[in-house]
N, C-alpha and C positions, 0 to 999 in steps of 0.2 A: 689408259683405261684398262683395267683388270678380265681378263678374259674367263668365262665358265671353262675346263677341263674336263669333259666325260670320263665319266670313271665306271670301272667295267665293274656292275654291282654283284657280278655274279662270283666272282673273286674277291669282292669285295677289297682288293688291295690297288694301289697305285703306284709306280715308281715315284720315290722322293721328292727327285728334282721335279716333278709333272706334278704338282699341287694342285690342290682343289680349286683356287683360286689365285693362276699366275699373277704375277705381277712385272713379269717381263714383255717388251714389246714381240721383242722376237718370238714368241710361244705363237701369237697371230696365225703365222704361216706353217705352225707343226704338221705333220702327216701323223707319222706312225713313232707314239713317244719313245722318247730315246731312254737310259737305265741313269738316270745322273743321280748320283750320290752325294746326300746331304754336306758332306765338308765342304762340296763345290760352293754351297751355298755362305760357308761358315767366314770369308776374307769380306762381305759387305754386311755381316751379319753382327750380334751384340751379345756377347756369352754371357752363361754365369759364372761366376770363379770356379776354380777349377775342385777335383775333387779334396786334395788337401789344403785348401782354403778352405772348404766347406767345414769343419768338423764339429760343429754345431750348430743346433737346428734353432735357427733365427737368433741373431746376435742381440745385444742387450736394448736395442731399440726394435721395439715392436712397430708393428708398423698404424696409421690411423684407421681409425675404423674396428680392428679385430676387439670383438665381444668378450665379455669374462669367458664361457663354454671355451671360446678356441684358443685365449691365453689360457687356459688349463689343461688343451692340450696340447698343446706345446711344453706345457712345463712338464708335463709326462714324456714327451717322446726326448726332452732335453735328459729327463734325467735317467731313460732307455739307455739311450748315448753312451751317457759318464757311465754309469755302474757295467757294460756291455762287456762279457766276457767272452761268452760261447752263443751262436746264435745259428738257428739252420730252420731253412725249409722244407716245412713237413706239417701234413695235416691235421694231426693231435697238437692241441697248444698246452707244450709244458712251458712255466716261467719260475724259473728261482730267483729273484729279485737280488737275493744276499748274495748269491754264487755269483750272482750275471747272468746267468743261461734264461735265453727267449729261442723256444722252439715252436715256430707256428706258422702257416701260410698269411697270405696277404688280408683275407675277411679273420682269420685268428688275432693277426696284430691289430687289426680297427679296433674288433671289437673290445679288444684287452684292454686297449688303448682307452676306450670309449668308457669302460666298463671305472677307469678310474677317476676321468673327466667330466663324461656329459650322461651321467647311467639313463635318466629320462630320452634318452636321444635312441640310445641304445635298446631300450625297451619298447620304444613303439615300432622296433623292428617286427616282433611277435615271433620270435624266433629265437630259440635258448642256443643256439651254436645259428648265428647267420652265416650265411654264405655271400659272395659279392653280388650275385644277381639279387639277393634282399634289398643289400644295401642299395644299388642302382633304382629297384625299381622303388622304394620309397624314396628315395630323393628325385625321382623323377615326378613324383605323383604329390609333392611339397607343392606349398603356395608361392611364389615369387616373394611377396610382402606378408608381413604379417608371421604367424604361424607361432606355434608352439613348441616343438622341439624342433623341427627342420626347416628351412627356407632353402628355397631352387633359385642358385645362380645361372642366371640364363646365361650372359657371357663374359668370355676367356674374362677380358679388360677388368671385370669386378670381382673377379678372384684374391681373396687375401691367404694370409698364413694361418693354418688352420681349418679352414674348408676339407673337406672327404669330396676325394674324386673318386667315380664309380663307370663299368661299364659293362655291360651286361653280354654274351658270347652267345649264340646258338650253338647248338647240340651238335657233332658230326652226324652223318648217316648211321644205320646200326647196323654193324659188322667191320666200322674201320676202326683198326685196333691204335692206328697214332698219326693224327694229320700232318703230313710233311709242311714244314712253314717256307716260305718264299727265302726269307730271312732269319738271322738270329737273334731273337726277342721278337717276333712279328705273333703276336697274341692271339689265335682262333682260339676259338672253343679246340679241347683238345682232349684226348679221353691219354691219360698215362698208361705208359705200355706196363701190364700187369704180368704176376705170375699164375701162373694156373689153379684156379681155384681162387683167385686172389678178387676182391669186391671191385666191381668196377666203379672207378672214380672221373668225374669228368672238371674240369674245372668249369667253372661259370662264367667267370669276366676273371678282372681287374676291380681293387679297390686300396686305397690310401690317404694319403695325408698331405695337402700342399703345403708345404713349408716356407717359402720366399714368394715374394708377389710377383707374378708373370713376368718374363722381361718382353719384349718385340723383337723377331727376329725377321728377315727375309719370309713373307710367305705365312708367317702364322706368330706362335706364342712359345717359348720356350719357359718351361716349368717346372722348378726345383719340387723334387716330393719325397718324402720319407714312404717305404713300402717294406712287403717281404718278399722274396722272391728267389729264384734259382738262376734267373740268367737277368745281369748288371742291364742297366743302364747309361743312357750317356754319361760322362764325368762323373762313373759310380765312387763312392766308397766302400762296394766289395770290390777291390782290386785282384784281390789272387784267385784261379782259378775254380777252388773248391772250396770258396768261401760261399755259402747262401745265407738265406734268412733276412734279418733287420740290415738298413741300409740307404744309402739316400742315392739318389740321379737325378737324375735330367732327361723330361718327356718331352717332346715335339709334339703339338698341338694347334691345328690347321681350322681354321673358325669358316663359317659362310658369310655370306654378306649381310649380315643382320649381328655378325659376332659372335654365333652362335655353335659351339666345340662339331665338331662330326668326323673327325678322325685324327688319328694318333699315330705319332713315329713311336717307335718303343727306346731306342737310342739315344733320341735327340737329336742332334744334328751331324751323329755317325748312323742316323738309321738307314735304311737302301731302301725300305718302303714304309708306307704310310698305310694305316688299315679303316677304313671306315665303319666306327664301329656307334651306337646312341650311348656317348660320352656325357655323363650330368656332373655336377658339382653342386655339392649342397653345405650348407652353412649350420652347424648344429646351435643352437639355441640354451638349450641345458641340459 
């Protein structure tokens, strides 16, 4: 039987191994959780290919279920991919399509994204540049059934390829200039260290693109997803050090007893914690 794990809300983080919801006998008897590191988990666990296996976004069988909206976009972030020359994270989204060059944060590539796939999806954001917290909080506020441009994936399990994951970050205090993370890719709200004079920018959340349908791992969900970003994920393909931008990895994704998402490894199953954060997934429609 699966044990509850308290999780210290106020850090909102948990070590790895101490999931939300054990599934080891021995967790029973824990005192004070120990730091265990998701690989520990990774030899009873069920990977996704690795990152140079991956180099396209959903191979030529689609999977059942996925709607025209999200086979188009996949046909978009497919062909992101192939034409991809130069690509970096950064808040202004330039794209040259001809050259290759995609310069844009993580809500820059949705909506780009979005913008050539599902425009009606995209517009009932109400927001001519959204940001991830838009995106979060209208697919949190979708109907389950039904709907018109968005439908709310309640959980992990009915995830397809093509779905937009979103997750929304509160604000740090005012006057910390850059919140030190537990770990590396461990995602708070984060205010970027500025130059003097320089606009302050805070990130919002997380937002992207499920690319491959959930697999089952130890403990939760592990989730292939196309994103932009400065710091890789598990089995990324930004491999080199100073590569950002467009790119695909592997999230860790820890569900409640209802199956229902509420915190993320940023790693996958090299992450060293898990952050609990209101995780949605929404299905765009057109």
């Amino acid at each position: 039987m699966s044990r509850q794990i308290p999780v210290d809300l106020a850090r909102g983080a948990v070590p790895l191994g101490i999931v939300v919801v054990a599934t080891f006998a021995a967790m029973a008897s824990i005192g004070r959780p120990s730091r265990v590191r998701a690989t520990e988990m990774a030899a009873t666990s069920t990977l996704t290919p690795s990152a140079s296996q991956a180099t396209a976004v959903t191979t030529s069988a689609v999977s059942p279920g996925v709607g025209g909206a999200a086979r188009r976009v996949l046909a978009v972030l497919r062909h992101v991919r192939r034409t991809l020359r130069e690509s970096r994270y950064q808040p202004r989204t330039h794209v040259n399509v001809g050259q290759g060059v995609y310069r844009w944060d993580c809500s820059g590539m949705t909506a780009w994204v979005l913008s050539k796939s599902a425009p009606r999806a995209l517009r009932s954001l109400g927001k001519v540049r959204p940001v991830a917290r838009d995106f979060a909080r209208v697919i949190a506020a979708a109907p389950t059934s039904g709907g018109r441009t968005w439908r709310r994936i309640e959980r992990v399990a009915d995830t397809l390829p093509g779905d937009v994951f979103a997750w929304e970050c509160q604000p740090p205090p005012e006057g910390v200039g850059r919140m030190l993370l537990a770990a590396r890719g461990d995602r708070g709200a984060i205010v970027r260290r500025r130059r003097p004079g320089a606009r302050r920018r805070i990130i919002t959340g997380h937002v992207g693109f499920v690319v491959e349908v959930p697999r089952r791992v130890e403990g939760g969900w592990l989730v292939r997803i196309a994103d932009s970003t400065s710091v890789p994920h598990g089995d990324d393909t930004r491999t080199d050090t100073d590569v950002t931008g467009f790119g695909m990895g592997s999230i860790l994704i820890l569900e409640n007893e209802l199956g229902v998402p509420e915190a993320v490894g940023w790693a996958g199953l090299g992450s060293a914690w898990v952050r609990r954060v209101p995780f949605v997934i929404g299905r765009v429609l057109r």
